[in-house]
C-alpha positions as CSV (number, residue, x, y, z in Angstrom):
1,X,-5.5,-33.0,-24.5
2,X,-7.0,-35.1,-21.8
3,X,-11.2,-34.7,-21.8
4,X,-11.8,-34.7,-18.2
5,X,-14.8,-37.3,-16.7
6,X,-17.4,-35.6,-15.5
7,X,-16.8,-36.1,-11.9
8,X,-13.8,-34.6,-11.6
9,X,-14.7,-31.4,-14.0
10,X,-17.5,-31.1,-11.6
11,X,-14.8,-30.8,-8.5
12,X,-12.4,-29.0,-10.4
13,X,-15.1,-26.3,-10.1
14,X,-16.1,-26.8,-6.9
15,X,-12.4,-25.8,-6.1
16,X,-11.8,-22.8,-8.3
17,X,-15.3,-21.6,-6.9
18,X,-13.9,-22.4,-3.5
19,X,-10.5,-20.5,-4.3
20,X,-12.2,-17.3,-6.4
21,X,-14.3,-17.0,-3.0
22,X,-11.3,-17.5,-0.7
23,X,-9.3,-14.5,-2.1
24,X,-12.5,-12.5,-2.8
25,X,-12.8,-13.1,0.7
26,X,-9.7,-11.8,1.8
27,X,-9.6,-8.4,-0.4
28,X,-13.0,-7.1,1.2
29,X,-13.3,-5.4,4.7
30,X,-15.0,-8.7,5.8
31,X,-12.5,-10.4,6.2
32,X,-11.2,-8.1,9.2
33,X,-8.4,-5.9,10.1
34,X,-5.6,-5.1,8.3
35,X,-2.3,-6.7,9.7
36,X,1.6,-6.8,8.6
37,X,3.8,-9.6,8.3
38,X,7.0,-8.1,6.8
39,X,6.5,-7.0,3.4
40,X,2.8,-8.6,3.1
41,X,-0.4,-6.8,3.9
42,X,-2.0,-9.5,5.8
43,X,-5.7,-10.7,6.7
44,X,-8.0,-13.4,8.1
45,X,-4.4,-15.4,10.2
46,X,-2.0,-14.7,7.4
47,X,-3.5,-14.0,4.3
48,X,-2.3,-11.8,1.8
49,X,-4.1,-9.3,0.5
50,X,-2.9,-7.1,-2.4
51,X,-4.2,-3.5,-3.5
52,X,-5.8,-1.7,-6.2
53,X,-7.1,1.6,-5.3
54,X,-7.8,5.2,-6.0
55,X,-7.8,8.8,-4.4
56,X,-11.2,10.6,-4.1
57,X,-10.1,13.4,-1.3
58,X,-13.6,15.1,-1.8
59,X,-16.2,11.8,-0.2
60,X,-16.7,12.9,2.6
61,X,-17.0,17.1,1.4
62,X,-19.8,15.7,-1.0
63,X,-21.6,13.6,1.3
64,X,-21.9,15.9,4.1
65,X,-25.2,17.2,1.7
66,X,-27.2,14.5,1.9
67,X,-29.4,15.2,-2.0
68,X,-25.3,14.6,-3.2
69,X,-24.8,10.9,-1.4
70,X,-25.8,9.7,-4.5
71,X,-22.6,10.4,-6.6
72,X,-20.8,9.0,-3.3
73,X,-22.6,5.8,-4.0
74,X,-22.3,5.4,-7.7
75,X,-18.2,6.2,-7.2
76,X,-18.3,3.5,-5.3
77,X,-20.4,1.2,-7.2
78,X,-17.9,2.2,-9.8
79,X,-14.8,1.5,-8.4
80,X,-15.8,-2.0,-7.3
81,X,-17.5,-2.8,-10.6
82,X,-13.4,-2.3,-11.8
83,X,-12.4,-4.5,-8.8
84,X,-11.1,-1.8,-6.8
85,X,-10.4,-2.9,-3.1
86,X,-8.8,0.4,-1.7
87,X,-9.8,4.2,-1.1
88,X,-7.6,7.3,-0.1
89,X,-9.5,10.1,1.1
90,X,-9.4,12.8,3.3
91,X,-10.5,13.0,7.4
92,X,-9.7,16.2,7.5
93,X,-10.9,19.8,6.7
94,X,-9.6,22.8,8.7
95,X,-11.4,26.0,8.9
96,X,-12.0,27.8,5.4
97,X,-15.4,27.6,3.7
98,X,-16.7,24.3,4.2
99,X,-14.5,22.7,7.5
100,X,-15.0,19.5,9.5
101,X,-13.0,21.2,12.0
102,X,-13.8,25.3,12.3
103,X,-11.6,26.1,15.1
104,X,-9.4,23.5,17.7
105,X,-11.9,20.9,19.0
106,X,-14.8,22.4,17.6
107,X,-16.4,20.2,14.6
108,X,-19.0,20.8,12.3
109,X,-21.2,17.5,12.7
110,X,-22.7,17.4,8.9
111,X,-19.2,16.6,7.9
112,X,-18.6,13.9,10.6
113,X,-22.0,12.4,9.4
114,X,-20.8,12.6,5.7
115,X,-17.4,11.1,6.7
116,X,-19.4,8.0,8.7
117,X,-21.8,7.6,5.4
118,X,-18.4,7.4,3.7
119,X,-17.1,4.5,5.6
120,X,-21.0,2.9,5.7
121,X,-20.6,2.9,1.8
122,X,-17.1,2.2,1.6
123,X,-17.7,-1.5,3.7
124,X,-20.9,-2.1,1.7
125,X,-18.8,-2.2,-1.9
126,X,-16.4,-4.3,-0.4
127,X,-13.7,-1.5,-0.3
128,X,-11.1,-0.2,2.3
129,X,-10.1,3.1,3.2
130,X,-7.0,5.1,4.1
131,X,-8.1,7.8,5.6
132,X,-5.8,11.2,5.8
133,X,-5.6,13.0,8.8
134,X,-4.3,16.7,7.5
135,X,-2.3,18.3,4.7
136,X,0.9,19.5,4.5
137,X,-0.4,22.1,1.6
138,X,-3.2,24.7,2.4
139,X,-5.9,23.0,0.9
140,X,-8.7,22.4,3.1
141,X,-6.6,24.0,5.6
142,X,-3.5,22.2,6.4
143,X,-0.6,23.0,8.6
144,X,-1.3,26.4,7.8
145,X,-4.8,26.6,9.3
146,X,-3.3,25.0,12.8
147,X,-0.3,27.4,12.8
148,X,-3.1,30.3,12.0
149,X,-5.1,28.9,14.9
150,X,-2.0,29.1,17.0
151,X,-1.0,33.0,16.3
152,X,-4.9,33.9,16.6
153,X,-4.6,32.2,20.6
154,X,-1.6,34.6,20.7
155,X,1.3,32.1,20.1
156,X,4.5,34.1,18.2
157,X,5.2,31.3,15.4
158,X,7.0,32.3,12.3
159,X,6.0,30.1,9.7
160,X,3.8,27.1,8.3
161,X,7.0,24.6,9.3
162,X,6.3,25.6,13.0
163,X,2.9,23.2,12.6
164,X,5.8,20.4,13.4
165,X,7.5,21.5,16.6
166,X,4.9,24.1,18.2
167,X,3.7,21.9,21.2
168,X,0.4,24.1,21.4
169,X,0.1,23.1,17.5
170,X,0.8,19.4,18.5
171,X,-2.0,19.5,20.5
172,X,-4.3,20.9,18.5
173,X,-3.4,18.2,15.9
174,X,-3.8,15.1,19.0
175,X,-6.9,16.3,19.6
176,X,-8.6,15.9,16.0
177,X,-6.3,12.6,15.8
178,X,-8.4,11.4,18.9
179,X,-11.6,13.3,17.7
180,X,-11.5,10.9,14.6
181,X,-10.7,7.9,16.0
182,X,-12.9,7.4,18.5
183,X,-16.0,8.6,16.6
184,X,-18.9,6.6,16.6
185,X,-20.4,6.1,13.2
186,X,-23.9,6.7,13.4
187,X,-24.3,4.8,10.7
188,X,-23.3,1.3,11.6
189,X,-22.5,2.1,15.4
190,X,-19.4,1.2,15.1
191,X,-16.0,3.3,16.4
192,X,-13.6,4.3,13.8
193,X,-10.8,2.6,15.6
194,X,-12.2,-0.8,14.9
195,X,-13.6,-0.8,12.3
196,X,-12.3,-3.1,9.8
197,X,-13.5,-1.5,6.6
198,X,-10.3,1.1,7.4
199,X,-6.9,0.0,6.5
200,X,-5.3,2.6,8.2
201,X,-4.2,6.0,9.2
202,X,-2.2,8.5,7.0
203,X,-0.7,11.0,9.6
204,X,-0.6,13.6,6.6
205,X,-0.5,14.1,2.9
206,X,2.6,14.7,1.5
207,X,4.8,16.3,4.7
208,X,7.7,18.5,3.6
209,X,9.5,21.1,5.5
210,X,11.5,23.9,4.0
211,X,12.5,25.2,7.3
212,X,14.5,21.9,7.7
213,X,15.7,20.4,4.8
214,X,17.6,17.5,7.0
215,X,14.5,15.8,7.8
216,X,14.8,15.9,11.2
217,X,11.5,18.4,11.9
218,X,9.2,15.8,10.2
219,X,11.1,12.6,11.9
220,X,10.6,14.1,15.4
221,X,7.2,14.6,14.3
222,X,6.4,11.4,13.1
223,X,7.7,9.4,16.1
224,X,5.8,12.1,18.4
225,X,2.6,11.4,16.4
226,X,2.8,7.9,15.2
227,X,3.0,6.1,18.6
228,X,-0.2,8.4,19.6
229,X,-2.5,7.2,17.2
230,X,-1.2,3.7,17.9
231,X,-2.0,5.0,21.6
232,X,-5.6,5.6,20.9
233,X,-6.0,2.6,17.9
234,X,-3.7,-0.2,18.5
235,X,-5.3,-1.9,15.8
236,X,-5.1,-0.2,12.7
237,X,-2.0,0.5,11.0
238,X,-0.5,3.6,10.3
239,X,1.8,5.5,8.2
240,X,3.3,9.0,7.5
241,X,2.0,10.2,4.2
242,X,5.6,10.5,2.8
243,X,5.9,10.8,-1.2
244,X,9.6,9.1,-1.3
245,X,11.8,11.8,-1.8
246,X,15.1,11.2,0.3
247,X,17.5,13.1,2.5
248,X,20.7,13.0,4.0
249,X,20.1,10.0,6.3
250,X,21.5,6.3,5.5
251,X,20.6,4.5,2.8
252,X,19.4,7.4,1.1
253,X,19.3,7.6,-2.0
254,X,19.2,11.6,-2.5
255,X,20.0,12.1,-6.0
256,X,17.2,10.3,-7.1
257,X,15.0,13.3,-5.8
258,X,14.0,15.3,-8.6
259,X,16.2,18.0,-9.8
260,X,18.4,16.7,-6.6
261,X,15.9,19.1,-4.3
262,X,15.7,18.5,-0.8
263,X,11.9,18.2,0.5
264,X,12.7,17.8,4.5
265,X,12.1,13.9,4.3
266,X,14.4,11.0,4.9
267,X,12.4,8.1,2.8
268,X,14.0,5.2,5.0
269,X,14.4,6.9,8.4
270,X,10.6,8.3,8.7
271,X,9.6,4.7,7.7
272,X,11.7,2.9,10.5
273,X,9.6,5.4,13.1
274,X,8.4,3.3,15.5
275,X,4.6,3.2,15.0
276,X,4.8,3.5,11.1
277,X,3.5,-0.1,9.6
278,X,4.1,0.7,6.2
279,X,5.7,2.7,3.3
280,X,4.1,4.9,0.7
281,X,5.7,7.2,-2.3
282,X,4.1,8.8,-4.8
283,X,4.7,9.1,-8.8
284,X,4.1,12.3,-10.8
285,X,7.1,11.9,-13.6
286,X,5.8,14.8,-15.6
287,X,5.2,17.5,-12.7
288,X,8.3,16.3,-11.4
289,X,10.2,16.6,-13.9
290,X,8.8,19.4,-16.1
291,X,10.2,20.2,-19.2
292,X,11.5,16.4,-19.6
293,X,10.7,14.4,-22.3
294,X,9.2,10.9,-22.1
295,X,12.2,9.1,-22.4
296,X,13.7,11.2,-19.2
297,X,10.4,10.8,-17.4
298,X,10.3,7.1,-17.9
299,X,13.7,6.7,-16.7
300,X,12.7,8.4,-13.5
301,X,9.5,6.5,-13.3
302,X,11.4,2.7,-13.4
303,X,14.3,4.2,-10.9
304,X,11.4,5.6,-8.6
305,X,9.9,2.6,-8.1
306,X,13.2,0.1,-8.2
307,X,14.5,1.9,-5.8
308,X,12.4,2.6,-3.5
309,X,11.0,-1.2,-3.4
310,X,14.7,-2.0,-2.8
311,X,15.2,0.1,-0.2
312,X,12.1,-1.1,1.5
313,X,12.8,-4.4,1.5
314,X,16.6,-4.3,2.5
315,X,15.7,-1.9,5.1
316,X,12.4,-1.5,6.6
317,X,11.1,-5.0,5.9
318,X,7.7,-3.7,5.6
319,X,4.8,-3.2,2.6
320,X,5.5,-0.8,0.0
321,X,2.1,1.4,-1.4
322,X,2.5,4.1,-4.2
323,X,-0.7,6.3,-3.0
324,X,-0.3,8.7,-5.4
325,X,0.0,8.1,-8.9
326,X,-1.3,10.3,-12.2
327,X,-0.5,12.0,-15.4
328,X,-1.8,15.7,-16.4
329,X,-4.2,15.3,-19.1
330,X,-3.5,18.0,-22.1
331,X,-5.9,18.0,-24.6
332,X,-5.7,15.7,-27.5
333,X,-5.7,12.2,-28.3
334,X,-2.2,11.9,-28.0
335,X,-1.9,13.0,-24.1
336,X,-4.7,10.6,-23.3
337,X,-2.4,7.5,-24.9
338,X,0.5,8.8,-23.0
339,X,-1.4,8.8,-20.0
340,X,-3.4,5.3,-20.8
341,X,1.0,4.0,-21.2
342,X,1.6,5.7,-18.2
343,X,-1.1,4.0,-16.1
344,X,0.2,0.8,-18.2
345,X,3.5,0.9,-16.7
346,X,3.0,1.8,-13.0
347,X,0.5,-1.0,-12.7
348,X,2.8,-3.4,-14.3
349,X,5.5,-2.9,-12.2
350,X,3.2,-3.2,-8.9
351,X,2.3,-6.3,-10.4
352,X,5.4,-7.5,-11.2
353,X,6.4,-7.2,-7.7
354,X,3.5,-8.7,-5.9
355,X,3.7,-11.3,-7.8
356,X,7.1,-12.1,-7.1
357,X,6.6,-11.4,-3.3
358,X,8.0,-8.1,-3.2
359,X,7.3,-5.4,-0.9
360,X,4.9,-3.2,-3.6
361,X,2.0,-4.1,-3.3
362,X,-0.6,-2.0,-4.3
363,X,-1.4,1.6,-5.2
364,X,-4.0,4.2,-5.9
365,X,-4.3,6.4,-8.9
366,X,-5.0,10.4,-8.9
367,X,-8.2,10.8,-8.7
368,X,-11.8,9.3,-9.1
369,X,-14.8,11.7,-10.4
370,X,-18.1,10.5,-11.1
371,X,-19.8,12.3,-14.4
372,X,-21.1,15.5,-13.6
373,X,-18.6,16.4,-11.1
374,X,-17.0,19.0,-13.8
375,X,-16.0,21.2,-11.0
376,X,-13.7,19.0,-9.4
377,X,-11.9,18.2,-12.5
378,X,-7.9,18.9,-11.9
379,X,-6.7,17.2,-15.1
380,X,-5.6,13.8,-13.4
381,X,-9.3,12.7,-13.1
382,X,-10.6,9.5,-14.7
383,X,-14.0,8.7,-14.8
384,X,-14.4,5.3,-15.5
385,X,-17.4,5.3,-17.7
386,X,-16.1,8.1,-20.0
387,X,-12.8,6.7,-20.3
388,X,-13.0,2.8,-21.9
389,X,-9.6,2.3,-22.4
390,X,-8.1,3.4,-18.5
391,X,-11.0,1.1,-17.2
392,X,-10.1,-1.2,-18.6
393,X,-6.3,-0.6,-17.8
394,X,-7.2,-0.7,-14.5
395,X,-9.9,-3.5,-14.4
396,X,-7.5,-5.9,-15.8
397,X,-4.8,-4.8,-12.9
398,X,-7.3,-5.3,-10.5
399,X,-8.2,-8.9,-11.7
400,X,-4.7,-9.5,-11.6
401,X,-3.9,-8.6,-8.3
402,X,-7.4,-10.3,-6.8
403,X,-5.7,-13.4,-7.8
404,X,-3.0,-13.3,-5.7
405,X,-5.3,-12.9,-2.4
406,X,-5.6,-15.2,0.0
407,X,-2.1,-16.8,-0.4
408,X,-0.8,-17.7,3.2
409,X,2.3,-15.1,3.6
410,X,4.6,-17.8,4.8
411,X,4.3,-19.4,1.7
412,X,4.8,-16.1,0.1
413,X,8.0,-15.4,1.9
414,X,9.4,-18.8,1.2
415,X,9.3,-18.0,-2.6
416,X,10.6,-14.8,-2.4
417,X,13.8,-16.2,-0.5
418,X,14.2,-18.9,-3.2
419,X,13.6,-16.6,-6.1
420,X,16.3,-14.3,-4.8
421,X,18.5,-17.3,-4.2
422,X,18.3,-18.8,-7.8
423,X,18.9,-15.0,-9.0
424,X,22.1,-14.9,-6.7
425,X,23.3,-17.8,-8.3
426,X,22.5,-17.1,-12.0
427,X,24.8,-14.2,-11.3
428,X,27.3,-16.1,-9.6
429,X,27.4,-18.6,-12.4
430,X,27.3,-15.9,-15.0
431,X,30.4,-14.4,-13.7
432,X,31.8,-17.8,-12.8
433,X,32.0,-18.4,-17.3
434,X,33.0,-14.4,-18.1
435,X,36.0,-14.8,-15.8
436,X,37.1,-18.5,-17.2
437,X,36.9,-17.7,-20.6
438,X,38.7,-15.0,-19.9
């Protein structure tokens, strides 16, 4: 090996400082707002920026009581201590015991104060945020809560599903999407809608719809809904909240779904919505598929994600996010390696793709706690300082992923096209031998 002179060790480290600061750069809410360029999250003219995040739907419940900010901040501290660049968490609480929103337009301003203290922390660590903007299930409230709200004004709807065509519900859900938006954080003084440290919009978690298992309910919704936020927050991008499961549009992939149940979502079609900037699925092998053994579940898990990347790239051309990602701990040992593999795998295969230029690109695991927050345990949480080995899982992801910031995305796509192009013609040439030796 060559010993370098001192000189040029000297500017050898002057440029990896320069680079390590570039892409650090790049991953923080600093760097500005969120953009697109196909299948690249882009910042700062063309910069890619890659994601390694987690869900912690309860930030702004808990810091709407000020003596608890403190656990808001050490989550925080936490997660970017572990190199984690992204948040998914909830604007949203309807009615029930503690709401943001108690009844249409009428809002509970502790919560909007703890959702701004949210946002205040989430820019000072460095991390983004995609924020939800209602739930498909009843928890905090839901679709439920607005069609409830509905029938209370005197409104004859007949189920949950009605959330997605009741114009009077509509409206009800446009005016907590403008509510939101424009809010003034009266912590930084800055509006919602442009404020950097927010990736983007999630119109809500995890839409299904039994009452229309063609997906056509939820895609009229979603290119109703989509182009109004965009109305309100041209800036920001958005998406639907979808967890991949397909339907009976093209180029779906339907008997992928598990147990070959349809959900009332088209994976490809809701994506191509105009207004949606990006895709999202979620992974939950073991809930999923319960009853499976780990050799069925891992199956599913690698045909989840290939397929869905696929399809992403071949036909939406846009960024790929798996929001939604966990195992249920059981007690023992045992489940907690199984999980550790299972945390293994799903952040390999992000990386494996964003390395390569592919459209996954990040993801965010089910959920953060912070010690002491016993109560909130579901058996997905991981709590970084009581759990060595998933910390480290997912510091060494994060590392990983930081070091493929601040590439400029038409560099990016270049590779990608040759990549595929020398894989093209090992095939070619592959089948060129079989059939002359034939």
């Amino acid at each position: 090996m060559a010993r370098s002179r001192p000189g040029a060790l000297a500017d050898s480290l002057l440029v990896l400082l320069f680079l390590v600061a570039s892409a650090a750069a790049a991953a923080a809410p600093g760097g500005g707002l969120v953009g697109v360029d196909g299948t690249q999250f882009v910042v700062g003219g063309g910069k890619t920026v890659y994601f390694s995040g987690f869900n912690a739907y309860w930030l702004m419940l808990v810091a709407s009581d000020p003596p608890r900010r403190g656990q808001v901040v050490a989550a925080f501290r936490q997660a970017a201590g572990h190199g984690l660049n992204l948040a998914r968490t909830w604007a949203f609480s309807d009615g029930g015991d503690t709401p943001l929103q108690s009844a249409p337009g009428v809002y509970d301003e502790a919560m909007l104060q703890g959702l701004d203290f949210v946002i205040a922390e989430a820019r000072r660590h460095g991390i983004y945020l995609l924020l939800c903007l209602t739930n498909n299930f009843h928890d905090f409230g839901g679709k439920r809560q607005y069609v409830a709200w509905a029938r209370e004004a005197g409104h004859h709807l007949a189920t949950a599903d009605d959330f997605f065509n009741s114009t009077v519900v509509k409206g009800y859900y446009k005016n907590h999407v403008k509510t939101v938006l424009t809010r003034v954080n009266t912590v930084t003084g800055v509006a919602y809608r442009d404020d950097p440290t927010i990736l983007g919009w999630e119109l809500m978690n995890e839409p299904r719809c039994e009452a229309d298992p063609t997906g056509a309910m939820v895609q009229a919704w979603v290119e109703e809904m989509a182009p109004y936020v965009k109305s309100i927050d041209g800036d920001h991008l958005v998406t639907a909240g979808l967890e991949g499961f397909y339907g009976d549009g093209v180029h779906e992939s339907k008997d992928l779904n598990p147990w070959g149940i349809y959900y009332g979502t088209n994976f490809v079609e809701t994506h191509r919505a105009h207004g949606v900037d990006f895709a999202t699925i979620h992974l939950y092998p073991d809930v999923w598929l319960w009853g499976s053994g780990a050799a069925a579940q891992l199956a599913f898990f690698r045909n989840w994600t290939r397929s869905h990347a696929r399809d992403t790239e071949l036909y939406l051309g846009k960024p790929l996010l798996v929001t939604e990602y966990g195992k249920f701990l059981w007690d023992g040992v045992a489940n907690r390696t199984q999980r550790d593999r299972f945390l293994g795998q799903v952040l390999d295969s992000i990386y494996a793709s964003a390395a390569a230029g592919g459209p996954l690109v990040g993801g965010a695991f089910w959920q953060l706690l912070d010690p002491g927050m016993d109560t909130l345990r579901d058996g997905y949480e991981i709590i970084l300082p009581e759990d060595q080995r998933a910390a480290t899982i997912i510091g060494n992801h994060s590392r990983q992923l930081a070091e493929l910031n601040g590439q400029d995305v038409e560099v990016v796509r270049r590779r990608r096209r040759w990549r595929r192009g020398a894989h093209r013609k090992v095939h070619i040439n592959f089948f060129a031998v079989q059939s002359s030796s034939v």
